[in-house]
Structure formats: structure tokens, C-alpha cells
N, C-alpha and C positions, 0 to 999 in steps of 0.2 A: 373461495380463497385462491389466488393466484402463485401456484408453485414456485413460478420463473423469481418472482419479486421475493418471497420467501428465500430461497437459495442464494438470493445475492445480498441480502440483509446483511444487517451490520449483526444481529442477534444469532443468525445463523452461522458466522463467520464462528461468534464468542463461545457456540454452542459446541461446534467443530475441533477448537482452539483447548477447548478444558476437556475434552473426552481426549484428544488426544496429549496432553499431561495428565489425567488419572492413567491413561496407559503406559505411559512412558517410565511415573512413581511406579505403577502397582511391577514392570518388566523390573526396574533397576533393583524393586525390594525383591521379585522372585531370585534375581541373578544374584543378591546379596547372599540371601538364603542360601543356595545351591553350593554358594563359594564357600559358607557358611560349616555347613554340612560336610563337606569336603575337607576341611580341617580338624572337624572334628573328626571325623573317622580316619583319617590318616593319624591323628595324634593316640586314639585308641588302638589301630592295629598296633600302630608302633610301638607302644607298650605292650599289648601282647606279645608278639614278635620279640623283643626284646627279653621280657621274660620267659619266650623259648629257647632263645638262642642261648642266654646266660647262664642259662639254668637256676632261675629267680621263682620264686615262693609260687604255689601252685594254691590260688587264695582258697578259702573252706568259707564258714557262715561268719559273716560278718567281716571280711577282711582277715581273719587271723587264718596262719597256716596253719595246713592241717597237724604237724606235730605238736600245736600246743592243744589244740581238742580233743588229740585222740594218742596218747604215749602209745608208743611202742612207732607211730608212722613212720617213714622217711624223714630226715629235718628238710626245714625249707631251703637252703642250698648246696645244691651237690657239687660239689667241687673237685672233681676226683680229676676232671682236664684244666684245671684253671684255677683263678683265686681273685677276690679283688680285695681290699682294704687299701692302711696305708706302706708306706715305703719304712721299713725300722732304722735297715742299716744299708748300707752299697757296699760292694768289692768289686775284687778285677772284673772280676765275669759270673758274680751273681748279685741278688737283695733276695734282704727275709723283707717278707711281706707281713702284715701284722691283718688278721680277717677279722670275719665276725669269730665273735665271743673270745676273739685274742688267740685264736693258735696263728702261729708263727710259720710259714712255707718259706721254702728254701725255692729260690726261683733261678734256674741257669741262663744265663744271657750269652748267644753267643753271636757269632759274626751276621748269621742268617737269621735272627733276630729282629723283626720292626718294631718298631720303638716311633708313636706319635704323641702329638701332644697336640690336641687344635690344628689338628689334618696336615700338620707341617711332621716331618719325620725329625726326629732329636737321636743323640746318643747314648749309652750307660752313664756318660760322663757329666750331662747333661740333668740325669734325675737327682731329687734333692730329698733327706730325708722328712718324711713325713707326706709327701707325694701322695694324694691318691692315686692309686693307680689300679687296673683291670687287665688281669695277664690269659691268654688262652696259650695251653700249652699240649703238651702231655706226660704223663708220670712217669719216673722212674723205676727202677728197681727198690733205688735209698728212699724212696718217698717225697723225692724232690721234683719240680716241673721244668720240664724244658722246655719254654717258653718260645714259641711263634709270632705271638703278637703281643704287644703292648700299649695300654693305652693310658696317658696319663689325663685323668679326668679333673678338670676343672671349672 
């Protein structure tokens, strides 16, 4: 068999032609993959993350917190610097905030106060009753939060 004539084939060309698109499919599905994975795990830290930062449910067997498995636990959100729910009422320079299971936090807004909503900064003036919103603050003496950040979630 004469190699030279082989190699310039029209067979050999076609031969050449589809190895190199199974390589091209099989790179474009590995790179799919990879990008793949990469969003997946960015979407998973970032719920955990999230749930460290916020101080969100620390999950037990099965999804449920552990305060409902085991009475007496911590409940699942501590909220002793912050609160989230919705907006009750607005004033000059604060809102009650309405949480889980309905207590009611008294939130102080003051000048040094950020206040966003969709990455664009807003005013006190600006929130509207029933607002969600997500305040990191810290507590008073009265049991109210002075609030640093605000974020109105939508």
C-alpha cells in the first residue's frame, strides 16, 4: 500500500475532517461543563454565604431547623443586629419592621443610613409601606436597631 497516495486521498482528508469535529463537539461540551459547574458552585456558596452573613437557619435532617427537632435550640434567625420582613409603618426617622412570626422592630434611620433598592441608593422618603426589606444594624439600649444598611428586596 502506497502511504503518499493514502495521505492525499479524498478518504483521508474525510477521515481527518470528522476527528477533528468530534474534538471540537467533545472541547465545546467539556467547556460547557466546566462553565457549567462554575455556576453551580458560585450559586451554592452564595447561599451559604448568605446564610452566614444574615444569620439564616442553620438547616438539621431534612431541611428543617434545628429548633423545630430539638425544643429548647437557638430558633433559626437570630436577629439581635438586624431584622428583615416587611415595612409596617414609616416616620421621620424610623419604620417598624413586621419579621418572622410578626414581632414588630422599631428601625432608626438616620442620615448615615444607606438605603438601596436594585443597587441604586433611595431615601426614607422613598420606602413604601409593605416594602420588603432587610436592615443590618445594631441594638439599642430600648430594643430598637440603628440601622447601617438597608436593603429593599424585590
Amino acid at each position: 500500500m502506497d502511504f503518499n497516495k493514502f495521505f492525499q486521498s479524498r478518504a483521508f482528508k474525510a477521515i481527518v475532517v470528522v476527528i477533528a469535529a468530534v474534538i471540537l463537539v467533545l472541547l465545546s461540551f467539556t467547556v460547557g461543563v466546566a462553565v457549567g459547574y462554575r455556576k453551580a458552585r458560585f450559586s451554592y456558596d452564595w447561599s451559604e454565604y448568605y446564610d452566614r452573613n444574615f444569620g439564616g437557619p442553620k438547616h438539621a435532617i431534612f431541611g428543617f431547623p434545628p429548633s423545630e427537632l430539638f425544643p429548647g435550640s437557638p430558633p433559626p434567625f437570630m436577629s439581635a443586629h438586624g431584622t428583615f420582613g416587611s415595612i409596617l409603618s414609616i416616620a421621620s426617622s424610623s419604620i417598624v419592621v413586621g419579621g418572622r412570626d410578626n414581632p414588630e422592630k422599631v428601625v432608626l434611620v438616620s442620615s448615615s443610613t444607606v438605603i438601596e433598592e436594585r443597587r441604586e441608593a433611595v431615601k426614607l422618603a422613598d420606602l413604601k409601606v409593605n416594602d420588603p426589606v432587610v436592615v443590618i444594624g445594631s441594638p439599642n439600649s430600648q430594643g430598637q436597631i440603628e440601622a447601617r444598611f438597608i436593603r429593599v428586596m424585590y
